[in-house]
C-alpha positions in Angstrom: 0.0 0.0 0.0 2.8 2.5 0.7 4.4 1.4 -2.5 1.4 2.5 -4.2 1.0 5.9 -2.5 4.7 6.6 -3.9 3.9 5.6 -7.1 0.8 8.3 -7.5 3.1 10.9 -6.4 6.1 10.0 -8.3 3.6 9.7 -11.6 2.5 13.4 -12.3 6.2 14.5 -11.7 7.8 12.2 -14.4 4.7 12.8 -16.8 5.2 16.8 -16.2 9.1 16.4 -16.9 8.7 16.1 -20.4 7.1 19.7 -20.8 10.8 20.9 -19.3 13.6 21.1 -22.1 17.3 21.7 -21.4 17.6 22.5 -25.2 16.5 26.2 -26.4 14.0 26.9 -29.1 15.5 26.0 -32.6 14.8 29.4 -34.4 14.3 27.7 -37.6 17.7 28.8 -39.4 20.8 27.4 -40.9 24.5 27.7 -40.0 27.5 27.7 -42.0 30.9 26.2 -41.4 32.2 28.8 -39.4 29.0 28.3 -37.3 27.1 31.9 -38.6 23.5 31.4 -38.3 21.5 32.4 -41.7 17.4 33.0 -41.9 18.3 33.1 -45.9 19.4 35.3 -48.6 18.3 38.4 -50.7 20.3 40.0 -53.6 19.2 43.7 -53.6 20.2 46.1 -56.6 19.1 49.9 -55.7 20.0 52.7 -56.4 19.1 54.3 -52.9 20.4 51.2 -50.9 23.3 50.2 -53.2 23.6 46.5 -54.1 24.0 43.7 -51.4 23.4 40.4 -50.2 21.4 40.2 -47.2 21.6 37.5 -44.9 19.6 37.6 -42.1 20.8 36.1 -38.9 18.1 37.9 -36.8 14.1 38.1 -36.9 12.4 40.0 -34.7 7.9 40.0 -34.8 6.4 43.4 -36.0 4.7 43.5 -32.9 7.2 45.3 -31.6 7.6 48.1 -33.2 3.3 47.7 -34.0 2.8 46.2 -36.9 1.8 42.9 -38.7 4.3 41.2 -40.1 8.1 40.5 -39.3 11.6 41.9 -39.7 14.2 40.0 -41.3 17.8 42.1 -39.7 20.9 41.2 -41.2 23.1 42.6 -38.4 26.6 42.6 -40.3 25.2 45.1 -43.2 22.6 46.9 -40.8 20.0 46.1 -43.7 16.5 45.0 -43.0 13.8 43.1 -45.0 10.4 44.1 -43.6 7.5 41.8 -44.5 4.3 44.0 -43.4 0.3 43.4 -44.1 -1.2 46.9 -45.0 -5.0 46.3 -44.3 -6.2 47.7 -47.4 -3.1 46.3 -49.6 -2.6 43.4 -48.3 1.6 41.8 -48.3 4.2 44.3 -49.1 7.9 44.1 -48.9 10.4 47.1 -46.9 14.3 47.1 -47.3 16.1 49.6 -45.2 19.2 50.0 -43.5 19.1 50.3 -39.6 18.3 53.4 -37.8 17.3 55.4 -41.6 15.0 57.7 -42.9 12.3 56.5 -45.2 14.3 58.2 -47.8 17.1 55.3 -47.1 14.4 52.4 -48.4 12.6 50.3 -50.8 9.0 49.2 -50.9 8.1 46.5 -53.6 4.0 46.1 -53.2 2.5 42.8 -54.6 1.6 44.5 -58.2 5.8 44.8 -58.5 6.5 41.6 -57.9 6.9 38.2 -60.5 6.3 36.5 -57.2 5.9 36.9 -53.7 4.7 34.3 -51.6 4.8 33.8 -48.2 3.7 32.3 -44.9 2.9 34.1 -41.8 1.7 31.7 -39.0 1.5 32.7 -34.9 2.9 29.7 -33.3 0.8 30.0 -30.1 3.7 31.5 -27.8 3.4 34.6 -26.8 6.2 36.6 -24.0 4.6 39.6 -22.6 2.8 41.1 -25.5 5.0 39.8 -28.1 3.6 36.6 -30.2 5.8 34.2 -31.5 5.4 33.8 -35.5 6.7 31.2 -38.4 7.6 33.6 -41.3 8.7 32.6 -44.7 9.0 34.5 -47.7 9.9 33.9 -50.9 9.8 37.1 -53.6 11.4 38.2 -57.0 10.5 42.1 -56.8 11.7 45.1 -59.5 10.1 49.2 -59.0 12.4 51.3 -61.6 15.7 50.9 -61.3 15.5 48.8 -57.7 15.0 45.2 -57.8 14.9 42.3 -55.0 15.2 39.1 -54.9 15.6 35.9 -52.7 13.8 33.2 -49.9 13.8 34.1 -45.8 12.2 32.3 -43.3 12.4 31.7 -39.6 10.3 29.0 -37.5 10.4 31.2 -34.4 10.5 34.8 -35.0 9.4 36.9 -32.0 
């Protein structure tokens, strides 16, 4: 009988262990060799910006700064790809360098793009008001003489 009591005590505590984790939340991204993590890659050719590769290592929700959507911060060139939903345009696409004007940027709307697909999905977490999003985009994007092209994602982007 005492055997038993120990056993209904023991069994909520080893069922309830399997919600703790000693590993962290796998972002969703991809390291290199020299162990640099990567959300992806854009080639950007602008007159404004300048041309680049951007790849992200960084994504941080829109909820932060208020908006719907994500940004995708590549921290080694300070440039940004900005996925935000407009309520009466629906998806458009922002790359700017860090702490700019809007004079320092590039916005590709869906009507300038070949393609732009993408996948915006709240994963259910949620850290004081922040949520917790899965963001992927994929977009080949050209406004005058500034063109954008290239895949990000992120499985945890908060």
């Amino acid at each position: 009988m005492r055997n038993s009591r120990f056993v209904w005590l023991l069994l909520p505590c080893a069922l309830a262990s399997g919600c703790l984790s000693t590993l962290p939340v796998d972002g969703g991204a991809a390291t290199d060799k020299s162990g640099n993590v990567s959300l992806g890659s854009v080639a950007l050719y602008s007159e404004r910006l300048g041309q680049a590769t951007i790849t992200p290592n960084t994504c941080s929700a829109g909820d932060r700064e208020f908006f719907l959507g994500g940004d995708f911060i590549d921290e080694k060139s300070r440039l940004i790809v900005r996925l935000v939903f407009d309520p009466l345009d629906g998806a458009a696409l922002r790359i700017f360098t860090a702490n700019s004007s809007a004079e320092k940027s590039v916005v590709f709307h869906r009507g300038n793009c070949k393609a732009l697909q993408y996948t915006f999905e709240p994963t259910r977490w949620r850290v004081n008001d922040v949520y917790d999003y899965r963001i992927s985009v994929s977009f080949d994007c050209a406004l005058g003489a500034d063109a954008a092209k290239g895949e990000v994602s992120a499985t945890h982007c908060h």
